[in-house]
C-alpha positions in Angstrom: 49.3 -55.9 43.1 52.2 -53.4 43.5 51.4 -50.0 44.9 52.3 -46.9 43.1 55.6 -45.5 44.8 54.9 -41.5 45.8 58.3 -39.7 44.2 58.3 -38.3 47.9 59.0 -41.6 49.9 61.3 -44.6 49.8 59.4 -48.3 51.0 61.4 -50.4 53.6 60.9 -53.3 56.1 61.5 -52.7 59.4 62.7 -55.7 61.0 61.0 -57.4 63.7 63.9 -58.4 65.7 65.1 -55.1 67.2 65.1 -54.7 70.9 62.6 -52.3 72.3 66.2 -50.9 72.8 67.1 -51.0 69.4 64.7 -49.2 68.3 64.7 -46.2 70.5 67.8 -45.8 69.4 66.9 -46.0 65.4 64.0 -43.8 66.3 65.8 -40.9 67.6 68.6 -41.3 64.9 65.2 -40.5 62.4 64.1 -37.8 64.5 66.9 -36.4 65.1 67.6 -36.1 61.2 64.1 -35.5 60.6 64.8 -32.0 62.8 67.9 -31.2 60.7 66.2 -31.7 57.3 63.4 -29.8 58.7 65.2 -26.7 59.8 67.5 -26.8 56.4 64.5 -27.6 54.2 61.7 -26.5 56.1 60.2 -24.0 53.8 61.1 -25.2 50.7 59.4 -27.9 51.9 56.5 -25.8 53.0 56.7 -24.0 48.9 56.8 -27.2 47.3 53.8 -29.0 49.0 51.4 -26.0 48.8 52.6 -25.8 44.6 52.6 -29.7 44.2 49.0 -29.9 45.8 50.2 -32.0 48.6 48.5 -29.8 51.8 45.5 -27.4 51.3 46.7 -23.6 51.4 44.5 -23.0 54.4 46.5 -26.3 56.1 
């Protein structure tokens, strides 16, 4: 049975090959981007979560 996609996220294999090097190097790619969609988006972010239900208001 299929899962219901979340409008929020994008599904993806990761592969299974990498290096333990390789994948450092993907991970801080993510992070990295993570931190500049954070400190561009953050508190729209923040707005949209707290109206869309997604974290409590006291969270």
């Amino acid at each position: 049975m299929k899962r219901k996609q979340n409008r929020f996220t994008i599904e993806f294999s990761i592969p299974a090959y990498w290096t333990p090097e390789q994948a450092l190097a993907v991970f801080d790619v993510v992070n990295d981007l993570s931190d500049k969609i954070w400190d561009h988006y953050g508190n729209k972010i923040l707005d949209l979560t707290h109206r869309s239900g997604l974290l409590s208001a006291a969270g």
